[in-house]
N, C-alpha and C positions, 0 to 999 in steps of 0.2 A: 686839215691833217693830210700829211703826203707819205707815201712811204718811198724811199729813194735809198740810195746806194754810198756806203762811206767808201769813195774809193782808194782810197791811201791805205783803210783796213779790210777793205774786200766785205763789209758786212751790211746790213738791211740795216738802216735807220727809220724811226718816224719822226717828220717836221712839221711843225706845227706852225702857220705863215697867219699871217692876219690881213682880214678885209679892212679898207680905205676907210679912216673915222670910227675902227674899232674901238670904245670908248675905255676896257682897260687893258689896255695892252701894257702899259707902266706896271698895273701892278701882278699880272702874269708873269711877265719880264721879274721883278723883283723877287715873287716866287720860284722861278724857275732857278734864280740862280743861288739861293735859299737851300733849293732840294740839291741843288749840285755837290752840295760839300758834304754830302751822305754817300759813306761806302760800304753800307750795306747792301750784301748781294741782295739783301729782299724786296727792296726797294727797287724801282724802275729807275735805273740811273740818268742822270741830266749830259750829255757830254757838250753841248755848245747851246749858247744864249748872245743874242744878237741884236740891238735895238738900232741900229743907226745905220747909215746909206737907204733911207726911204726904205728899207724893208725890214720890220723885225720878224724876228723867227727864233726858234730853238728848238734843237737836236736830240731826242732820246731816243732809249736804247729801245729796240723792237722785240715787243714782247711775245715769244710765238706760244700759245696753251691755250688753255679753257679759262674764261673766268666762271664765278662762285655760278652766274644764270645759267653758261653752259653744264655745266656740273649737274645741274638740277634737273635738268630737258626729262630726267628718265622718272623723276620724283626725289622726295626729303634725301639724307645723305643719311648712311648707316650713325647712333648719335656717338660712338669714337671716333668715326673720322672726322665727324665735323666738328666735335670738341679742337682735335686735335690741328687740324687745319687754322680754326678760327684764332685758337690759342696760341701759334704761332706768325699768325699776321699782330696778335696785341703784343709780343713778344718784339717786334721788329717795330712797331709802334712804338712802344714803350723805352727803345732806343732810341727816337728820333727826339719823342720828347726829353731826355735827359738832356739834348743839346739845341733843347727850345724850338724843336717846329713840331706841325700838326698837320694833319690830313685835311678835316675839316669839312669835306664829301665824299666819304665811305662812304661805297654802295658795293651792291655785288657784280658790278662790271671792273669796279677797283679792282677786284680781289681776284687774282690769277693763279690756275696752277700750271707750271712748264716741267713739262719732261727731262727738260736742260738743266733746271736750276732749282728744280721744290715752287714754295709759291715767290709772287712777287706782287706788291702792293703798286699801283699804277698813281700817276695825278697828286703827287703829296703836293699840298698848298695852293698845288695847280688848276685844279678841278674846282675848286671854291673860288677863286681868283676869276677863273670863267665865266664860270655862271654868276659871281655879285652876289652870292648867297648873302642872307641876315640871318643871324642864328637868334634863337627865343631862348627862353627859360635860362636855366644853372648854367645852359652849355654857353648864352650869350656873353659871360663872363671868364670861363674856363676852358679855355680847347681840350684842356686834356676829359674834362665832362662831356663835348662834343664827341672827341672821337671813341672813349668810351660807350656811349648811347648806340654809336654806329657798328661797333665790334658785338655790342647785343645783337644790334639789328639783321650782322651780318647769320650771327648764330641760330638766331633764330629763324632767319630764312633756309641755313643749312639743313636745319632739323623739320621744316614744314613747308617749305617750297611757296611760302606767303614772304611778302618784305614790308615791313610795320613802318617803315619810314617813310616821310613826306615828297622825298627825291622820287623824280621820273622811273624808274629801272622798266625791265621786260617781264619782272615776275609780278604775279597778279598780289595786290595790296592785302593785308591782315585783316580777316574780320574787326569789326568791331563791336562790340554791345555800352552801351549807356555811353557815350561818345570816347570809351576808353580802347585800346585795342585788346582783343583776348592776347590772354598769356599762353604761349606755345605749348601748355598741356590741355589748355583748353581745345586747341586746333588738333594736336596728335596724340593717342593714349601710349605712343611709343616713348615719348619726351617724360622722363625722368622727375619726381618732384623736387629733386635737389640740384639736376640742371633747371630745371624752370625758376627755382629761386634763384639763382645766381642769374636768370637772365632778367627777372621781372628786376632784383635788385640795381642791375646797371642799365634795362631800357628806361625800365619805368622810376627811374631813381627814387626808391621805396622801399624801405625799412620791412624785411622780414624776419618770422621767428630766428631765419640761420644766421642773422646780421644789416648792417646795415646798408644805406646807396652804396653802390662801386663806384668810383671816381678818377680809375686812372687804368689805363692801358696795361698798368702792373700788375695791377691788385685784380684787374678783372682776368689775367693768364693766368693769374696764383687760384683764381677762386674756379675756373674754370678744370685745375691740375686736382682739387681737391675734392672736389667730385667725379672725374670720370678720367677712371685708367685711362694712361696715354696710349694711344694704338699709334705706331708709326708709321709714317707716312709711304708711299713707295717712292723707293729710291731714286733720284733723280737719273735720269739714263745718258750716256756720252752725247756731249753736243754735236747737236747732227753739221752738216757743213754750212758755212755762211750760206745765205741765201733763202737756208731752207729752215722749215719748221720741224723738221725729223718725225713728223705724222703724218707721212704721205700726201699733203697737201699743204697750202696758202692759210693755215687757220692764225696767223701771228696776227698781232696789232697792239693798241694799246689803250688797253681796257675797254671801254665802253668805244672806241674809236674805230676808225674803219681797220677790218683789214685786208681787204683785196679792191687796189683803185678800178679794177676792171667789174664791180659788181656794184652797181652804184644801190642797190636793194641795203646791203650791208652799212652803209657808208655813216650811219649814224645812230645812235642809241634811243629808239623812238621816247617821246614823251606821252602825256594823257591825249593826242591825239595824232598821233605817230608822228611829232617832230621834233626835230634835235632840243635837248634839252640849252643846248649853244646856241641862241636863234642866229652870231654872227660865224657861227664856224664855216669857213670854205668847204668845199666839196667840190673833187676832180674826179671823173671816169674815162679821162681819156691821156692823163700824166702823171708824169712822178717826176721825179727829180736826181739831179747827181749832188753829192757832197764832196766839194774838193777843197783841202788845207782852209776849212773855216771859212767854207763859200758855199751859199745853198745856190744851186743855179736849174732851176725848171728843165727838165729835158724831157723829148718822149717816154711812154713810159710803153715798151713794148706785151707786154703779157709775162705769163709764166714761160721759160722758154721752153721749147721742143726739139727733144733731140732724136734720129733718127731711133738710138740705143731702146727709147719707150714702148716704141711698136714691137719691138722685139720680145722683150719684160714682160708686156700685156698679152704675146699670145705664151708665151714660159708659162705665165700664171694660169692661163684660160687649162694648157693642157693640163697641167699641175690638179688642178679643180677638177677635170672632168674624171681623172684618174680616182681621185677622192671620193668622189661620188658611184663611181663605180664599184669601190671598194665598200662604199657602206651598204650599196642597194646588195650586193652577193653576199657582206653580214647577215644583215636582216632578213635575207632570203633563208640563208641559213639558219639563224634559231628561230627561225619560224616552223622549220620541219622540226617534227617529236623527237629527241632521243631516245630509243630504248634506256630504260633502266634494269637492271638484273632479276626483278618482279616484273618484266615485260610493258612496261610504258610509266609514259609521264612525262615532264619535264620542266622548264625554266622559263618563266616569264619576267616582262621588266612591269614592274607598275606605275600606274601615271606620275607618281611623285619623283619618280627618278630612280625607283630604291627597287630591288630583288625580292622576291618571295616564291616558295614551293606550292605550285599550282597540281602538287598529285597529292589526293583529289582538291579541285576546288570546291569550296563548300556554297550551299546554296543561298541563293536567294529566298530570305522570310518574307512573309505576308504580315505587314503589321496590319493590327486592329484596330488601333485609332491615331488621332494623333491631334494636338493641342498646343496654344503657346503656356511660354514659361516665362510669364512677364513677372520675377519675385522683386524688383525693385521700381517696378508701375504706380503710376499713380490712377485708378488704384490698381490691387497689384492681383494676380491671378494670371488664367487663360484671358488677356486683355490686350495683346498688342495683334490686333488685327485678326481677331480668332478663324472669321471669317473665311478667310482665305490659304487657310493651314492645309486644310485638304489637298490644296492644289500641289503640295512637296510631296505626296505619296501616289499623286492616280496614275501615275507612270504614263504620263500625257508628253511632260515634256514642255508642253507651251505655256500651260498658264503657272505662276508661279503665287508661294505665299511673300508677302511684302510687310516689313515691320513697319510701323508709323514714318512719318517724316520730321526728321531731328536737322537743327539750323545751328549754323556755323562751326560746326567743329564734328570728326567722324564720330568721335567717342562719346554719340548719344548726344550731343550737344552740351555737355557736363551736364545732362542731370540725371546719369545713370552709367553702372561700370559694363553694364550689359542684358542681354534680353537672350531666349531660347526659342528651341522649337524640340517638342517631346514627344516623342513617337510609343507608341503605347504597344508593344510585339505581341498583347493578350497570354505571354505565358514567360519563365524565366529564359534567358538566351546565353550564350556563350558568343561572344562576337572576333569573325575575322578580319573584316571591313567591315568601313563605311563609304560608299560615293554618292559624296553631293553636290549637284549642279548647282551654283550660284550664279549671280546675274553678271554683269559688267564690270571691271573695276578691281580692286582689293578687298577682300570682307578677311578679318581675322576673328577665325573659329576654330574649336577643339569639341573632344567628343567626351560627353558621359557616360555613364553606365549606373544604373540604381533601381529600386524598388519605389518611390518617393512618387505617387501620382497627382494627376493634376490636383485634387482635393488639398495637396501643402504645397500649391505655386502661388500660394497665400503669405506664406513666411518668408521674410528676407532672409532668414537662416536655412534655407529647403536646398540651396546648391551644395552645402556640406555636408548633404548626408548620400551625396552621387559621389563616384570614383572615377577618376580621369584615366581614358583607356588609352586615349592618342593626343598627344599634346597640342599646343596652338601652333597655328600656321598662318600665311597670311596666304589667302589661295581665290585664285580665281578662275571662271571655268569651271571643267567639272574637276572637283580632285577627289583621291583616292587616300581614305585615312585608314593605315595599318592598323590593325591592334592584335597585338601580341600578348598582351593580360588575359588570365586566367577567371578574372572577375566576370561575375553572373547577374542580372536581374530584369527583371522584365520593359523598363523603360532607356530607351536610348537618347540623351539629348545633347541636340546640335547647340554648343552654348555660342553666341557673336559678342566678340568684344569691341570691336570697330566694323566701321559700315562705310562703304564706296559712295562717291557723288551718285548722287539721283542723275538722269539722264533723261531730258524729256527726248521719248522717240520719235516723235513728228520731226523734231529739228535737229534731234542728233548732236544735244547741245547740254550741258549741266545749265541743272534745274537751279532757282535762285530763287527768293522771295524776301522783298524789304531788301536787296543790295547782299542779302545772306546768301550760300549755298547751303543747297537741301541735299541731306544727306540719307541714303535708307536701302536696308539690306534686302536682298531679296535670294528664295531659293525653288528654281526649277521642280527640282527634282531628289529623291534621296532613295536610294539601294542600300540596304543591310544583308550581308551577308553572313553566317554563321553556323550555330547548330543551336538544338533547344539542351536545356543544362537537364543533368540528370542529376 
């Protein structure tokens, strides 16, 4: 794969030339010119295909954006966008097939979003054609079954940052339990049960209470619209000028393909042991190519070019920044000094969460009297998930922390529980301002109670409904800072966790795994309550 220059149009093409005895170049050729007569912008368009004078090659368009892997780099995608995303790559699928073609290796290097154009699907026919894939089961009969499976596949990477499918990709592979993979609510407690049915329904093609397998690119956009409000997508932005990506860099290519020939690290989509999933795909880092009236012709390929104008821009910016910075350090210098108030002091602080509150007076810090788990849905259930170690969230140490069990394959307790506590016992009734609790590494999602209910009923799975929820769930890491604004009074505070962050072995600075599983399990430093005692 090259990337080179259409000169007649002035634009970035990618070329795709083949090694000496490449054995299907016939049926790549045949594909390519397949995808050609698709003019959907969503698709990666074909514009020349070439099989004769001892060189075949063909021409498509250069795609400059993120595919679905770079999307994920930061973690799962919020689940409207990714509804929303995925549901219009089966939308655009679901056109190709009315006119008889199929993808047939969807992955999430296929699956692109450009600032230029929305998304665009990479490789239709092409990418299977490549690799000589065999397809198994319903799909080995049906492509529209195939790339159905893969439109799950892709949703369910959006929503979990795992990829359930047998393809090479960069994102780490989907648990599994009893050789089946988990279903994406199994892996995230964020994922929906009525998204996960529609995803088990078209990965797993199997029959759920909300209906039956999905089977087409259509039916899985419709099934997709009918559970989660469309959120729209952001606006595609004016195409930046030939050449460039319009994101201040070389990030284009084509899909899983290279995109910068001067990076040869980039140059291909590693497999199960970093190699190209293509074992005959060529690889250049030191050319590219010119395209001229339906002629691929090899030429140097110089770099990104430099123009004098850059050095310029780069120090505009650098001043641009230092002035910015300036301006916040004499902010911050600022409401850091007290305001008088017209009762002679006080003033305004920002809080860790990001949010304001009136710190005249601030209220103190309580002394709690004990403190205890709230394992109500434990097997068995009480103060049981690590009683031991509870202490360690209150001696205002800092270093050692209390640590919930260690739960495998999925954050949410591993499914076999919607969550666990930690109850802090204040020894009298409280009025609470905050709460800040230290947790360990990672995302843990928690909220705060308030009630009378002591360890004696962390015996009933019905003991969480007789607390009141003073600051609602967050998904926080770090230490955070939880407001509470409620007027609600009672002597026990508890930290409830819904989800829990990778374990982390510290020796190696590596997520913890057992049996091919990640080990998942919450931990917390430290906890300050803040407040007054209720009168």
């Amino acid at each position: 794969m090259w990337k080179a220059i259409d000169e007649t149009l002035a634009r970035p093409v990618a070329v795709l030339t083949f090694a000496q005895g490449f054995p299907r170049i016939s049926q790549v050729v045949t594909a390519a010119r397949a995808a050609s007569r698709l003019t959907d912008p969503r698709m990666a368009q074909v514009f020349d295909v070439e099989d004769g004078g001892g060189q075949a090659y063909i021409v498509f368009e250069w795609v400059a954006g993120d595919t679905l892997t770079d999307l994920l780099t930061d973690g799962p995608l919020e689940p409207g966008r990714a509804c929303s995303l995925v549901s219009e790559a089966a939308r655009a699928l679901a056109g190709a097939h009315a006119v008889g073609q199929a993808h047939l290796r969807l992955t999430p290097e296929a699956l692109c979003w450009t600032r230029s154009s929305g998304i665009k699907i990479t490789g239709l026919g092409i990418d299977a054609a490549l690799a000589g894939d065999g397809l198994t089961g319903p799909a080995a009969h049906d492509p529209a079954i195939a790339d159905t499976i893969a439109l799950a596949g892709l949703l369910y990477a959006a929503l979990t940052g795992y990829w359930p499918g047998e393809e090479p990709t960069r994102l780490p592979a989907a648990p599994v339990s009893d050789g089946v993979v988990c279903t994406p609510r199994e892996v995230s407690a964020d994922v929906s049960s009525a998204i996960d049915s529609v995803i088990v329904r078209a990965l797993l093609q199997r029959t759920t209470r909300q209906g039956a397998p999905i089977q087409s690119p259509a039916a899985f956009a419709d099934a997709i619209a009918s559970v989660a409000p469309p959120v729209p997508l952001p606006e595609p932005a004016p195409s930046a000028p030939s050449g460039h990506s319009g994101r201040g860099g070389d990030r284009g290519g084509y899909g899983g393909y290279p995109s910068n020939p001067n990076d040869a690290d980039t140059w291909q989509t590693p497999g199960p042991s970093g190699t190209s999933p293509y074992p005959e795909r060529r690889q250049s880092t030191t050319s590219g190519g010119g395209y001229r009236g339906g002629q691929y012709a090899p030429a140097p390929y110089p770099g990104p070019e430099r123009r004098g104008t850059s050095r310029v821009l780069i120090a505009v910016v650098v001043v641009i920044l230092l002035i910015v910075i300036a301006a916040v350090v004499w902010a911050v210098g600022l409401r850091k000094s007290p305001t008088p108030t017209a009762n002679g002091g006080g003033s305004t602080t920002h809080s860790k969460t990001g949010g304001t509150h009136s710190s005249t007076p601030q209220a103190a810090a309580l002394t709690p009297a004990g403190v205890s788990t709230f394992n109500i849905y434990g097997k068995p259930p009480g103060d049981t998930e690590d009683p031991t170690t509870a202490v360690n969230a209150i001696d205002s140490k800092g270093t050692s922390a209390w640590a919930t069990s260690d739960y495998f394959g999925s954050p949410a307790f591993g499914g076999l529980k919607t969550g666990t506590g930690l109850l802090i016992d204040m020894g009298k009734d409280v009025k609470l301002s905050q709460v800040a609790v230290t947790f360990g590494p990672g995302v843990t999602k928690a909220e705060i109670y308030l009630g009378d209910s002591g360890p004696s009923l962390a015996t009933s799975s019905t003991a969480l409904s007789s607390f009141k929820s003073v600051s609602g769930l967050v998904s926080a890491t770090g230490t955070h800072t939880f407001d509470v604004s409620s007027n609600a009074t009672g002597r026990y505070v508890l930290i409830w966790l819904t989800s829990l962050p990778l374990a982390v072995n510290p020796s190696a600075s590596i997520v913890a795994q057992a049996g091919g599983q990640k080990i998942y399990q919450g931990l917390i430093y430290d906890v300050v309550v803040r407040g007054t005692a209720a009168h």
